[in-house]
N, CA and C atoms of all chains as a GROMACS GRO file, in nm:
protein
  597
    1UNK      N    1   2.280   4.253   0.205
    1UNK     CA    2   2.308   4.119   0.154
    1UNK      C    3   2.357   4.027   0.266
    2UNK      N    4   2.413   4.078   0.389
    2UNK     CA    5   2.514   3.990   0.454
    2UNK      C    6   2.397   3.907   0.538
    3UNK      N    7   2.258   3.995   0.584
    3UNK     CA    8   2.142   3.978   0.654
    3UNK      C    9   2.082   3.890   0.604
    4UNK      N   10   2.007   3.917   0.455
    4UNK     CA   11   1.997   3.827   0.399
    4UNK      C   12   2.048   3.661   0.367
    5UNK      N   13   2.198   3.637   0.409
    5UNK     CA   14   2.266   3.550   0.374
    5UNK      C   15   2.260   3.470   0.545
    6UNK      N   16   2.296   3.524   0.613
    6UNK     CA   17   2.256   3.495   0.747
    6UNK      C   18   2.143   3.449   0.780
    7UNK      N   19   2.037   3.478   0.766
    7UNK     CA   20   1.854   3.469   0.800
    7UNK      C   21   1.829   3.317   0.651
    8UNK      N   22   1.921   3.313   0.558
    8UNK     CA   23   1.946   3.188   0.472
    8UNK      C   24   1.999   3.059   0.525
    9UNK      N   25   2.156   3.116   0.600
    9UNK     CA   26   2.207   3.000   0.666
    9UNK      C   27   2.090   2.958   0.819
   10UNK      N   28   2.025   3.031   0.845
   10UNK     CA   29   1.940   2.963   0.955
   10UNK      C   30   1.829   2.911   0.973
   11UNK      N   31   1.782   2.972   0.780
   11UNK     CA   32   1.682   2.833   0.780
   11UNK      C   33   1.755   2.714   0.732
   12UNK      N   34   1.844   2.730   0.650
   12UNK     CA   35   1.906   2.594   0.626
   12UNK      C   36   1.956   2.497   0.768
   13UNK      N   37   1.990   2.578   0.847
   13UNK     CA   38   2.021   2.497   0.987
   13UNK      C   39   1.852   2.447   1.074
   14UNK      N   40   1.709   2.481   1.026
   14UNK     CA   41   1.589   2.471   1.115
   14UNK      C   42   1.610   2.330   0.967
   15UNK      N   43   1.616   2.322   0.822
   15UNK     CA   44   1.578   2.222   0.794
   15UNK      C   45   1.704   2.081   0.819
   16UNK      N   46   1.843   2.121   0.883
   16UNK     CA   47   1.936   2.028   0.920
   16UNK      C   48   1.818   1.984   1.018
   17UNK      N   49   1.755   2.042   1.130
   17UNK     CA   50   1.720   1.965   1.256
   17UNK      C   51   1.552   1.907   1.224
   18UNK      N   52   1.495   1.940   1.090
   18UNK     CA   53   1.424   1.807   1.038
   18UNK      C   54   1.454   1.712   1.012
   19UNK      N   55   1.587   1.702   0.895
   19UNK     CA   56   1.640   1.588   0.885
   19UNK      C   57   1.669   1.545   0.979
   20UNK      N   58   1.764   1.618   1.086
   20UNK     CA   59   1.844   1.505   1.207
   20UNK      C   60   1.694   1.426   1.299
   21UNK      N   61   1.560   1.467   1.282
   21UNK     CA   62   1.450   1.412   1.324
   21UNK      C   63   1.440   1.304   1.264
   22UNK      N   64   1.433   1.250   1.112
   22UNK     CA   65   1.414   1.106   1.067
   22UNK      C   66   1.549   1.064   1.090
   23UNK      N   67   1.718   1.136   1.129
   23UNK     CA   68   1.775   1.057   1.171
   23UNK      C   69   1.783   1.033   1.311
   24UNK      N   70   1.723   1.072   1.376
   24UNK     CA   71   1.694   0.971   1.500
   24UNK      C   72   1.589   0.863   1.521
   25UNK      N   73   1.483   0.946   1.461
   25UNK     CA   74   1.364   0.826   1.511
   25UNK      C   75   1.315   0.772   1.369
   26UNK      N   76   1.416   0.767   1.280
   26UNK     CA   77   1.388   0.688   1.109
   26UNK      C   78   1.349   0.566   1.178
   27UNK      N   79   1.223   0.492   1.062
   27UNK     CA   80   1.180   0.308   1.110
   27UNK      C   81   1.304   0.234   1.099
   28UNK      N   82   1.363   0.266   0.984
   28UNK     CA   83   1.515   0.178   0.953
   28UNK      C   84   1.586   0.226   0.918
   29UNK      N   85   1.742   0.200   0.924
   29UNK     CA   86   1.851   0.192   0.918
   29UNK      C   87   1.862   0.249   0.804
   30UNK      N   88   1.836   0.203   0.699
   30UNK     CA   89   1.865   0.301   0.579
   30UNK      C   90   1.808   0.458   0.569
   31UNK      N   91   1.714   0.451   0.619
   31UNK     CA   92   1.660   0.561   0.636
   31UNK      C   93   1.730   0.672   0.680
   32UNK      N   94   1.788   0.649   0.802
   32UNK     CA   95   1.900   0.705   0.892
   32UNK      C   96   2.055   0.739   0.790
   33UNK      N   97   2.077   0.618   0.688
   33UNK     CA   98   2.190   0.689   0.622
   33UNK      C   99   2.150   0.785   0.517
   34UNK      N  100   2.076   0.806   0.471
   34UNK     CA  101   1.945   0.873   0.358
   34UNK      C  102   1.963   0.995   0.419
   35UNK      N  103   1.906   1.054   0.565
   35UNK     CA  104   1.887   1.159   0.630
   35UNK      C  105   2.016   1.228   0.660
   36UNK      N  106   2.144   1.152   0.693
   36UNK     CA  107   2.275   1.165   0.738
   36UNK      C  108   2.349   1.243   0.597
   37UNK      N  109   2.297   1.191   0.501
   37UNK     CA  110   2.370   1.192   0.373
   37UNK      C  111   2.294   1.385   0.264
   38UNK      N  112   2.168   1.399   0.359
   38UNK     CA  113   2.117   1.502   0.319
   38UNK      C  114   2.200   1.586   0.374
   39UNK      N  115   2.193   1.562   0.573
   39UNK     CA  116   2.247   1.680   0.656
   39UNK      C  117   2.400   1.714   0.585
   40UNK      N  118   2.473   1.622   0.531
   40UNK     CA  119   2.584   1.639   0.457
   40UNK      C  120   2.590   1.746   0.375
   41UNK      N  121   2.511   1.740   0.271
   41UNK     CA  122   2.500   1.818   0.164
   41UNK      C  123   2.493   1.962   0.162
   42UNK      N  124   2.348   1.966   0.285
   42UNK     CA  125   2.323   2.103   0.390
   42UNK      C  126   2.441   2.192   0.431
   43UNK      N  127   2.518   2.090   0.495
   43UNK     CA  128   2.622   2.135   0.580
   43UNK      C  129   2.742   2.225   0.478
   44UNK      N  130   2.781   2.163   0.357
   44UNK     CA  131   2.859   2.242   0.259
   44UNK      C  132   2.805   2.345   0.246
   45UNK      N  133   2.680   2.358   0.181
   45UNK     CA  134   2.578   2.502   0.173
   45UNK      C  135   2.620   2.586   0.299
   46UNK      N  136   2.626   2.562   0.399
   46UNK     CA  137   2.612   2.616   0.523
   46UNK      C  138   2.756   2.668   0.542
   47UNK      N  139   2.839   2.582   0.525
   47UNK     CA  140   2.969   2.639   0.542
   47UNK      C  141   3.095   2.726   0.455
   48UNK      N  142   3.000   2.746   0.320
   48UNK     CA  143   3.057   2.842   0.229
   48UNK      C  144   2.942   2.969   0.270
   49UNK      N  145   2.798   2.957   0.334
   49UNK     CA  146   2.754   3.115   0.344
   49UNK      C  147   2.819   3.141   0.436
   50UNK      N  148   2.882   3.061   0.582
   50UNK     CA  149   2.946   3.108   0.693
   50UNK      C  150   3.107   3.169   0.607
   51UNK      N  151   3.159   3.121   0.490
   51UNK     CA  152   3.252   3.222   0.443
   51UNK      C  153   3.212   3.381   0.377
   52UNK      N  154   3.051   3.338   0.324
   52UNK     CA  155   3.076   3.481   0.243
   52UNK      C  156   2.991   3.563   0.415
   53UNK      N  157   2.940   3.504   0.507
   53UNK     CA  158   2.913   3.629   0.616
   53UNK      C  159   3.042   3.694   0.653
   54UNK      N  160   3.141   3.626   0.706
   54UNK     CA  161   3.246   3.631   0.748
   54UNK      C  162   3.415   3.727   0.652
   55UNK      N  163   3.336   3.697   0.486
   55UNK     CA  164   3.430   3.749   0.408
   55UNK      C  165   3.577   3.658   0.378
   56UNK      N  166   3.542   3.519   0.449
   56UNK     CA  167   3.710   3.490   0.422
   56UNK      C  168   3.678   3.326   0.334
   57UNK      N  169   3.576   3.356   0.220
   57UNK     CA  170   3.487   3.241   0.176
   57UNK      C  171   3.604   3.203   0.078
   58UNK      N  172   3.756   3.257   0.012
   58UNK     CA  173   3.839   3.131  -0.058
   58UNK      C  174   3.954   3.011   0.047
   59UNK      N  175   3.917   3.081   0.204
   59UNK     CA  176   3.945   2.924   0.277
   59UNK      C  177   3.812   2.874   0.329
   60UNK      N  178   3.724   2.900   0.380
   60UNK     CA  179   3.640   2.818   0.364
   60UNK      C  180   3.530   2.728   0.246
   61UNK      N  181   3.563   2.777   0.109
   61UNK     CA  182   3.559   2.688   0.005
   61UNK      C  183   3.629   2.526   0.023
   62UNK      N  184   3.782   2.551   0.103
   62UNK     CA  185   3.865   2.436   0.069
   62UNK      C  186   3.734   2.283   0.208
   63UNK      N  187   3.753   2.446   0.273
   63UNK     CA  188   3.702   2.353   0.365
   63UNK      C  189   3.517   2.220   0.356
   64UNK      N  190   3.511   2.307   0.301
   64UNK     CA  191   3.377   2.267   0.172
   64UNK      C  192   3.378   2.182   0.085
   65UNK      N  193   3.451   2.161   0.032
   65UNK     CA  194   3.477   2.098  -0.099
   65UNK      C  195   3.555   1.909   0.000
   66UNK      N  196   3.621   1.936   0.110
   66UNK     CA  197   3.666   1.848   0.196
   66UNK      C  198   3.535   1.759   0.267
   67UNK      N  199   3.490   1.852   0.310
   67UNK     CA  200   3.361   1.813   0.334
   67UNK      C  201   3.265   1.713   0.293
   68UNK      N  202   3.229   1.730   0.177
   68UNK     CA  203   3.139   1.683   0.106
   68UNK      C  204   3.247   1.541   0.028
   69UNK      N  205   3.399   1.564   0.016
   69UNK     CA  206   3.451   1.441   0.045
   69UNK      C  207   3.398   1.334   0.121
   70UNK      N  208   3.443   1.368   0.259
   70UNK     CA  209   3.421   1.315   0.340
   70UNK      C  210   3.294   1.237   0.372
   71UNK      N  211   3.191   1.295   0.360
   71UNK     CA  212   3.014   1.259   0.376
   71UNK      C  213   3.026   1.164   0.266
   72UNK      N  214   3.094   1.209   0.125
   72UNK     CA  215   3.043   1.072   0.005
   72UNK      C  216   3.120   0.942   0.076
   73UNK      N  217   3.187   0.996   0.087
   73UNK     CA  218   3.301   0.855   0.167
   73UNK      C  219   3.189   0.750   0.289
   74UNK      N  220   3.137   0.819   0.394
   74UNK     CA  221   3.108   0.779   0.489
   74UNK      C  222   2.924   0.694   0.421
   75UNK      N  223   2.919   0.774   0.347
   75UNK     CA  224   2.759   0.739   0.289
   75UNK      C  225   2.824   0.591   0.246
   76UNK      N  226   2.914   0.577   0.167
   76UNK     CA  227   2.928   0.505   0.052
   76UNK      C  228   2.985   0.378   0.173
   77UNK      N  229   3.048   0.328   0.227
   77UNK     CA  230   3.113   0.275   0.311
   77UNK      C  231   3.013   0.229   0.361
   78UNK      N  232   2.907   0.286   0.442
   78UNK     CA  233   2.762   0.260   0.504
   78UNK      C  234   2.726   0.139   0.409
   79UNK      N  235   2.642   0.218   0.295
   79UNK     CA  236   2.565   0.127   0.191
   79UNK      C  237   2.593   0.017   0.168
   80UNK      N  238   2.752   0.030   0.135
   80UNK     CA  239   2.889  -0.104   0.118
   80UNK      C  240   2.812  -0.207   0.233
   81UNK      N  241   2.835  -0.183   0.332
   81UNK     CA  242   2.830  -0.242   0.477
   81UNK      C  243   2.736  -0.335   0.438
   82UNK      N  244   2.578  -0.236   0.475
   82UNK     CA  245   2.456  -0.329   0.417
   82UNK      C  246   2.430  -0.444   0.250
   83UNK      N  247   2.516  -0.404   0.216
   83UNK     CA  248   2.496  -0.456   0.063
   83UNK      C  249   2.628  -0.626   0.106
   84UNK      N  250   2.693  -0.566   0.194
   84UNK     CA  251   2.802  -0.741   0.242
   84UNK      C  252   2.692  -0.836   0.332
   85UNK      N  253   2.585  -0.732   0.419
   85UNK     CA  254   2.545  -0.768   0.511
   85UNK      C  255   2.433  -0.878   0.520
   86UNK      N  256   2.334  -0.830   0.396
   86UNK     CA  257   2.249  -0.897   0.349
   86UNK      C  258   2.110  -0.883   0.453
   87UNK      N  259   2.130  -0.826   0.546
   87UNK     CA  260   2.016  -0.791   0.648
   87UNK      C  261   2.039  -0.707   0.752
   88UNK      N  262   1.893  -0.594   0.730
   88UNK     CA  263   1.897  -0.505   0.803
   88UNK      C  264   1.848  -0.487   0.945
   89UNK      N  265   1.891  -0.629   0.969
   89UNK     CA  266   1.820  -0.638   1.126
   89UNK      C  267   1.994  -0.588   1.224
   90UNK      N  268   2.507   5.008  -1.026
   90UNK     CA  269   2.396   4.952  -1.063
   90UNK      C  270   2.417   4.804  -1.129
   91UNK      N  271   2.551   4.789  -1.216
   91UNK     CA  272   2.548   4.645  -1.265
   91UNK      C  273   2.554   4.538  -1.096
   92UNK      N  274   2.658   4.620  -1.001
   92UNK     CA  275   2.662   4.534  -0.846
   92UNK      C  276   2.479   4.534  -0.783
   93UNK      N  277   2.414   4.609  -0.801
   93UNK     CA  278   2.262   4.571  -0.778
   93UNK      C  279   2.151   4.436  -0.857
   94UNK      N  280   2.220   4.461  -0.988
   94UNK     CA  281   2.142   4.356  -1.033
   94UNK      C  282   2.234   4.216  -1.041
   95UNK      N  283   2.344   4.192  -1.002
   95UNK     CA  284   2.395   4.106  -0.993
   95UNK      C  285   2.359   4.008  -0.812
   96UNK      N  286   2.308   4.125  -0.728
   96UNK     CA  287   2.276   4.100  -0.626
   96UNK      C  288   2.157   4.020  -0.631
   97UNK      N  289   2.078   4.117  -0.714
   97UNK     CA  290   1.912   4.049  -0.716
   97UNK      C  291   1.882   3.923  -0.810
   98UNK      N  292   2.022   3.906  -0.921
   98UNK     CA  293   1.939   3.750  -0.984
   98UNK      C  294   2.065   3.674  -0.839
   99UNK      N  295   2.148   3.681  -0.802
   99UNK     CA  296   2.193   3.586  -0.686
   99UNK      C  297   2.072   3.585  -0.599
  100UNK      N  298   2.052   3.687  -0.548
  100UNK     CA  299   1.939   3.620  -0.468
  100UNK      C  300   1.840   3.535  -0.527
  101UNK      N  301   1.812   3.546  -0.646
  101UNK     CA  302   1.647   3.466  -0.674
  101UNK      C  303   1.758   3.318  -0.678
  102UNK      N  304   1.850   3.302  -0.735
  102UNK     CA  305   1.882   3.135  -0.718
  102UNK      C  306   1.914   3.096  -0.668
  103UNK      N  307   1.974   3.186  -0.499
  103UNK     CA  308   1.975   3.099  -0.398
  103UNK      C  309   1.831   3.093  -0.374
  104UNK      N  310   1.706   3.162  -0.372
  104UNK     CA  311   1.591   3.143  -0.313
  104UNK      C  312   1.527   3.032  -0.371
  105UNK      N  313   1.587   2.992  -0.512
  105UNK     CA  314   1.540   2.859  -0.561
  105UNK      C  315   1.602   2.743  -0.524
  106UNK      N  316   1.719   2.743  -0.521
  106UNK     CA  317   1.762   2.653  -0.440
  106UNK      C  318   1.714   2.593  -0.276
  107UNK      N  319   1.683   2.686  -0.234
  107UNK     CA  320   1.631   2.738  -0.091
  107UNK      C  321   1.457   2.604  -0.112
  108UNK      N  322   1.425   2.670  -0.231
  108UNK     CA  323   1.264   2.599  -0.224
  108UNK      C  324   1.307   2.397  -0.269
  109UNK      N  325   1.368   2.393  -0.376
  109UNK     CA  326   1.474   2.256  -0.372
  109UNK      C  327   1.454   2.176  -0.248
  110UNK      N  328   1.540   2.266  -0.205
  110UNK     CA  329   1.593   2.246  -0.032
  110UNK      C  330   1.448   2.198   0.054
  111UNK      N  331   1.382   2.240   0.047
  111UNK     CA  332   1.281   2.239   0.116
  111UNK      C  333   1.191   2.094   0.092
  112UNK      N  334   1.180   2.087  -0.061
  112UNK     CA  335   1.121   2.018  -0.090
  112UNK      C  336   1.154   1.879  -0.097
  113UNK      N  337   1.297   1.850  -0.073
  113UNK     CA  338   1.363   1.717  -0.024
  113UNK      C  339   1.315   1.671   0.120
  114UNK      N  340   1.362   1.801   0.217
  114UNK     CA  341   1.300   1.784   0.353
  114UNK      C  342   1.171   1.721   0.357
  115UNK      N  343   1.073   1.772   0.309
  115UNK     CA  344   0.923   1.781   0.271
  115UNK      C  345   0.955   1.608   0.231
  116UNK      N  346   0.972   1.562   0.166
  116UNK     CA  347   0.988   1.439   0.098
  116UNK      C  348   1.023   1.332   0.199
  117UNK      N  349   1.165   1.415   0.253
  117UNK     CA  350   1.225   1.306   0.376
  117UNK      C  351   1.149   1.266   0.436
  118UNK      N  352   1.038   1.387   0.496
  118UNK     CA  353   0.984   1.392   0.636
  118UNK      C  354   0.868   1.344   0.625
  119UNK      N  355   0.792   1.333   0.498
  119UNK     CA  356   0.637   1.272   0.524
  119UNK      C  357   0.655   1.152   0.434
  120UNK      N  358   0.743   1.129   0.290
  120UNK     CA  359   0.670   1.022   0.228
  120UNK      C  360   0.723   0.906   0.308
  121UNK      N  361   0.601   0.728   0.273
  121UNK     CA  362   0.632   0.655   0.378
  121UNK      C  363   0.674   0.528   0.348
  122UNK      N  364   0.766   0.520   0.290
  122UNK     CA  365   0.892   0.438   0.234
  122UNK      C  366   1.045   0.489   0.265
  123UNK      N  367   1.122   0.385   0.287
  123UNK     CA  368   1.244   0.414   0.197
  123UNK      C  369   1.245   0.471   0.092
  124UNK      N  370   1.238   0.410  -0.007
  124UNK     CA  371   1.250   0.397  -0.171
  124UNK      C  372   1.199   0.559  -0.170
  125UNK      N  373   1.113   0.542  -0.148
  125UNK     CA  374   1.072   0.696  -0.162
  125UNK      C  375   1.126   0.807  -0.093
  126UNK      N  376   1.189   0.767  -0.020
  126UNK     CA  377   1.265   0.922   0.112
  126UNK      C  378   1.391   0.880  -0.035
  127UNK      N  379   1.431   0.798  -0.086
  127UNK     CA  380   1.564   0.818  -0.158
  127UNK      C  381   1.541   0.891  -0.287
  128UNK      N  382   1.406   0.890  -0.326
  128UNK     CA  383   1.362   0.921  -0.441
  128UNK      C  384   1.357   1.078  -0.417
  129UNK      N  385   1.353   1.124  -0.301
  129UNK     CA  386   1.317   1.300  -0.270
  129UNK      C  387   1.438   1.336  -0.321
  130UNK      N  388   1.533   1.267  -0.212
  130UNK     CA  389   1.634   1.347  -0.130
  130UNK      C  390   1.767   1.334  -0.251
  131UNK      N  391   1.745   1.216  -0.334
  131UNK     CA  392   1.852   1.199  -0.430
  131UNK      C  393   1.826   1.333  -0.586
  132UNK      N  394   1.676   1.359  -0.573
  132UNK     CA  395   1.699   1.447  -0.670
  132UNK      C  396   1.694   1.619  -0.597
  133UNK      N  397   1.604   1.610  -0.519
  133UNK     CA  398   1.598   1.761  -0.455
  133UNK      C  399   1.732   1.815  -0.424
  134UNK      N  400   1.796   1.733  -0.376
  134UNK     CA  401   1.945   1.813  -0.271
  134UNK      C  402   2.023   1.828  -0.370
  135UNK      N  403   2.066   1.761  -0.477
  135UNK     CA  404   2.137   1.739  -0.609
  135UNK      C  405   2.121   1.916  -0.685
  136UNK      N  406   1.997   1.966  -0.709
  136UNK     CA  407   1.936   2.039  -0.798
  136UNK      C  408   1.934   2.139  -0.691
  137UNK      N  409   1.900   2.173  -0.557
  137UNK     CA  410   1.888   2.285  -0.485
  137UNK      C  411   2.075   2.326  -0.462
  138UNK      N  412   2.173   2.236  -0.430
  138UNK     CA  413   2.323   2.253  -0.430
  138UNK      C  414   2.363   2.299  -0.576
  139UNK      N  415   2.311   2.277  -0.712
  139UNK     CA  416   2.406   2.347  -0.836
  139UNK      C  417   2.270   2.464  -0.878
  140UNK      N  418   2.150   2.511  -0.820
  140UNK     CA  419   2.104   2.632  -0.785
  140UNK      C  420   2.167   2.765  -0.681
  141UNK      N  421   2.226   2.667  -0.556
  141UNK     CA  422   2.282   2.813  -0.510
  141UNK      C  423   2.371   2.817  -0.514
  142UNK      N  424   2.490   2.738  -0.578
  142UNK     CA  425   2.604   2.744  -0.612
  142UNK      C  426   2.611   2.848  -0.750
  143UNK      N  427   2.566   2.846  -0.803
  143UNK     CA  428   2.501   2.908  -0.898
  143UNK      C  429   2.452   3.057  -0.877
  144UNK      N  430   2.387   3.043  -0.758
  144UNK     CA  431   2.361   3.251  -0.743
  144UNK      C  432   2.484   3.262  -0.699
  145UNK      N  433   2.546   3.209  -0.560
  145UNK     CA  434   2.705   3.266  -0.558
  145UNK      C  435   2.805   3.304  -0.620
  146UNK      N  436   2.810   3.206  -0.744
  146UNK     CA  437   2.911   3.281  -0.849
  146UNK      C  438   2.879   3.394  -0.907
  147UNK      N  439   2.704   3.373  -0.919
  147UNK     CA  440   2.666   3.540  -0.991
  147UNK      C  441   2.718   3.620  -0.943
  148UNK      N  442   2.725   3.621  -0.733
  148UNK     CA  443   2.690   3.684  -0.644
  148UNK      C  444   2.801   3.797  -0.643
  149UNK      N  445   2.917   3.637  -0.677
  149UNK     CA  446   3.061   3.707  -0.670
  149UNK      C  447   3.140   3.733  -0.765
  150UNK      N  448   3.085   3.692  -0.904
  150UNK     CA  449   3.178   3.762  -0.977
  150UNK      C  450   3.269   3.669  -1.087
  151UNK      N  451   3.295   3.667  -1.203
  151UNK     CA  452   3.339   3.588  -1.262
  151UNK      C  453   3.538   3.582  -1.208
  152UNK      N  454   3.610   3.514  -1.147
  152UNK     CA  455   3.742   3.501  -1.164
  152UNK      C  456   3.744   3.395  -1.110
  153UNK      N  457   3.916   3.381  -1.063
  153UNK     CA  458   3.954   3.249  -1.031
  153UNK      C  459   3.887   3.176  -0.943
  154UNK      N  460   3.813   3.196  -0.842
  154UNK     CA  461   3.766   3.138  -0.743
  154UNK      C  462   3.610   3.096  -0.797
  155UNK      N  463   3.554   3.129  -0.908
  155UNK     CA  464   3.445   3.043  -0.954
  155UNK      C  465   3.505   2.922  -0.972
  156UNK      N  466   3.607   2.900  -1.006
  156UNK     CA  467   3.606   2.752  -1.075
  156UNK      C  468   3.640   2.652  -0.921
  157UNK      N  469   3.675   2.685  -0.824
  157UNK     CA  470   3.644   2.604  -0.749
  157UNK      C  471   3.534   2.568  -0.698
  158UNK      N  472   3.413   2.664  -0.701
  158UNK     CA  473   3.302   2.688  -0.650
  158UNK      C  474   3.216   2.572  -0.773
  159UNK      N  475   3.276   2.565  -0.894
  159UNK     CA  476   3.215   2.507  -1.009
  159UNK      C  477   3.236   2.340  -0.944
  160UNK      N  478   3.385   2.300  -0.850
  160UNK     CA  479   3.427   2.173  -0.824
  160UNK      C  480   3.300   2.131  -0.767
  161UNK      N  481   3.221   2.151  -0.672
  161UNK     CA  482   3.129   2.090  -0.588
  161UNK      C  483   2.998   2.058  -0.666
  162UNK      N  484   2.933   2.125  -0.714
  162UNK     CA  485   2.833   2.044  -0.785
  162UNK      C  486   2.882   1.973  -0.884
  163UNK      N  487   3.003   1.971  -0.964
  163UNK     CA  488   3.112   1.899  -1.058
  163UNK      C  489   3.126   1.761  -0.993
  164UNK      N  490   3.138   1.795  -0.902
  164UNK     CA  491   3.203   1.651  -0.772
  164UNK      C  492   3.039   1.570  -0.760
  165UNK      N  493   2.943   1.682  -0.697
  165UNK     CA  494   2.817   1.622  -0.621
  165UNK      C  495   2.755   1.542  -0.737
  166UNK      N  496   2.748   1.629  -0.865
  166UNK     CA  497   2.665   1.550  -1.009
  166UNK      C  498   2.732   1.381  -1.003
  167UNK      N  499   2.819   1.351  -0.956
  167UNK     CA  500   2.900   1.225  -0.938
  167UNK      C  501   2.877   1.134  -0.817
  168UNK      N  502   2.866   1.226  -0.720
  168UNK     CA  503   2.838   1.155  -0.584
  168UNK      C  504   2.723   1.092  -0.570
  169UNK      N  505   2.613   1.162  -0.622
  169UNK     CA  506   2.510   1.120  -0.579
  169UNK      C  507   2.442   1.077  -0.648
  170UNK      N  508   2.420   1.042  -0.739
  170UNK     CA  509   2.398   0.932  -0.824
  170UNK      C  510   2.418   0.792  -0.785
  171UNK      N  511   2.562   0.781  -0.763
  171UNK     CA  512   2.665   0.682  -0.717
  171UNK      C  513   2.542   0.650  -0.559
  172UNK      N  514   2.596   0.752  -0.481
  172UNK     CA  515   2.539   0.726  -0.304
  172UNK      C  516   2.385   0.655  -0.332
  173UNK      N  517   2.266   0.702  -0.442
  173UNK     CA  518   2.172   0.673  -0.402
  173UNK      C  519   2.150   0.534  -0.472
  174UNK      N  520   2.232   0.515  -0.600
  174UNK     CA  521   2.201   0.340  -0.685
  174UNK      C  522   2.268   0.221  -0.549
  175UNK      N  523   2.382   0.314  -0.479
  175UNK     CA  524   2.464   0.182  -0.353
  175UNK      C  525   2.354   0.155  -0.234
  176UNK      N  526   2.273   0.308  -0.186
  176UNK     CA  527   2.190   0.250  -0.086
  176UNK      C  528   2.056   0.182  -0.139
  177UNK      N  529   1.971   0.231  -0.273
  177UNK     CA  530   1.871   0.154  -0.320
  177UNK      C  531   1.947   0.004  -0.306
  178UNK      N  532   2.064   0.029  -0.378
  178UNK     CA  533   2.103  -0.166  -0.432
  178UNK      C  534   2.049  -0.237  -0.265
  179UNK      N  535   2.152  -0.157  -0.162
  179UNK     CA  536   2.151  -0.242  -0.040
  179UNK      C  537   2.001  -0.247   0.038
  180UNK      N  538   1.939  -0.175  -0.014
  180UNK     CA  539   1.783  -0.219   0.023
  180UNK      C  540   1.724  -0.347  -0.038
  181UNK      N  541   1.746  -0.338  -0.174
  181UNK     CA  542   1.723  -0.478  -0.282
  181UNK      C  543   1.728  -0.594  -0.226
  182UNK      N  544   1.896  -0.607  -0.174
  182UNK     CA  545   1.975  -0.654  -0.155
  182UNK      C  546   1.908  -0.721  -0.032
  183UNK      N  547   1.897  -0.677   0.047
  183UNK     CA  548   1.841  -0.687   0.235
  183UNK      C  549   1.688  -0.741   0.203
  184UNK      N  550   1.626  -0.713   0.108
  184UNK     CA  551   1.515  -0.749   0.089
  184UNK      C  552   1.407  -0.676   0.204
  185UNK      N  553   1.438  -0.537   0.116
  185UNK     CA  554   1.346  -0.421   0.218
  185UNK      C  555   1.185  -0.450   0.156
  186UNK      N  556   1.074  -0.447   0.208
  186UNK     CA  557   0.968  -0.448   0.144
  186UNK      C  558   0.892  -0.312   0.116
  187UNK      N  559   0.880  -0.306  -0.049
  187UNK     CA  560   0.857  -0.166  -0.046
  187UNK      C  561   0.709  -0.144  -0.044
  188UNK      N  562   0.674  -0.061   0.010
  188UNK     CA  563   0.518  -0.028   0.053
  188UNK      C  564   0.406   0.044  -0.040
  189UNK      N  565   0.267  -0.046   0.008
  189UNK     CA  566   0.203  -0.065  -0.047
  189UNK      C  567   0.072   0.028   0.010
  190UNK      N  568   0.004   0.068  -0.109
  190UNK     CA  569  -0.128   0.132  -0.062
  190UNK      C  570  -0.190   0.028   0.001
  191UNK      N  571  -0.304   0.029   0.150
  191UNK     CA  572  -0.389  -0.067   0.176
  191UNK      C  573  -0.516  -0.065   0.150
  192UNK      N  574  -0.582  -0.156   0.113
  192UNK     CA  575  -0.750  -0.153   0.080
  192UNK      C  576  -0.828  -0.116   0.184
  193UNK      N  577  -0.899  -0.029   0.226
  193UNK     CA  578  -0.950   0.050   0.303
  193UNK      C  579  -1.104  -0.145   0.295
  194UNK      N  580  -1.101  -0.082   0.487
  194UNK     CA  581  -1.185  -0.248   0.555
  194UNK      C  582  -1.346  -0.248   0.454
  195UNK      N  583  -1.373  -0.392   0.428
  195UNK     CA  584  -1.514  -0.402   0.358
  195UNK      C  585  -1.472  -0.367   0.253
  196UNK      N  586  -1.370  -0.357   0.181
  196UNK     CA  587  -1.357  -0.359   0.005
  196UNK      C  588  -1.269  -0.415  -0.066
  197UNK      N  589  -1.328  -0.454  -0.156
  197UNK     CA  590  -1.248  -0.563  -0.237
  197UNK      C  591  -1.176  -0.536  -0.338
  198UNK      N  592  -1.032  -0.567  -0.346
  198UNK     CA  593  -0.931  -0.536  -0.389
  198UNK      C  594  -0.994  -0.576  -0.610
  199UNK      N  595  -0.978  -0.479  -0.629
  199UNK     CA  596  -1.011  -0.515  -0.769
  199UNK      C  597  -0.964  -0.617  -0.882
   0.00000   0.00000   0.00000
């Protein structure tokens, strides 16, 4: 199982570095928070299997759950931005 | 034997989650809009996160520590909803132009 869970977290890390591809060379700006806001999501996934490889997955839950705080926060703040801004130039 | 088959339906829903997963990427990465990369990624990632959240608890077992594991797609069913109506709005908003099939040259648009 632990193999299994491992050979999981590393395709989930080959599809983080698709996304981080439309977030570099996205046409626009929104696009880029769209892609940012996936790798987010990824990243929780990623950091509760790095608890159950590891075995110590009821502190890295907290750390997880903080996480994905954080990303809604930063997404949401973004959007905010553009929506005061009125243009995405 | 009940720890074997508790192994094997965890695995099939992280492996569904896993295909989810994929299929947002897939979405991100080729369709050719905005509107549409939000349209993948707001439902795929949503539905592949309370899939393998979901084999894990199988994985591990009913006690106290499911119910935190229950907080995150509890939380995400909230987030993202929210994240994708604020960035559509601010596309609206900006006056993104959303894209259009083109009439292939020498034919006339019906």
């Amino acid at each position: 199982m632990r193999v299994f869970l491992t050979l999981v977290s590393f395709y989930l890390c080959v599809l983080v570095f698709i996304n981080l591809y439309r977030a570099i060379y996205g046409p626009d700006i929104l696009t880029r928070i769209i892609a940012i806001n996936a790798i987010g999501t990824k990243t929780v996934m990623i950091l509760i299997l790095i608890g159950f490889i590891y075995e110590r997955v009821e502190m890295f839950i907290d750390i997880a759950i903080v996480y994905a705080l954080l990303s809604f926060i930063a997404t949401i703040v973004a959007a905010k931005y553009f929506l005061t801004r009125r243009s995405i130039e | 034997m009940f720890h074997t088959l508790q192994v094997i339906v965890g695995g099939c829903f992280v492996v569904a989650g896993l295909f989810f997963f994929t299929t947002a990427t897939l979405g991100l990465l080729r369709f050719p809009d905005f509107y549409c990369r939000l349209h993948a990624t707001g439902k795929g990632d949503t539905l592949g996160t309370l899939l393998m959240i979901a084999g894990f608890i199988i994985y591990e077992g009913f006690h106290l520590l499911s119910l935190k594991f229950v907080l995150i797609p509890l939380f995400l069913f909230l987030a993202s909803p929210t994240v994708t109506h604020s960035i559509g709005r601010a596309g609206v908003t900006c006056e993104v132009e959303p894209w259009e099939k083109r009439e292939k040259e020498g034919e006339e648009a019906a």
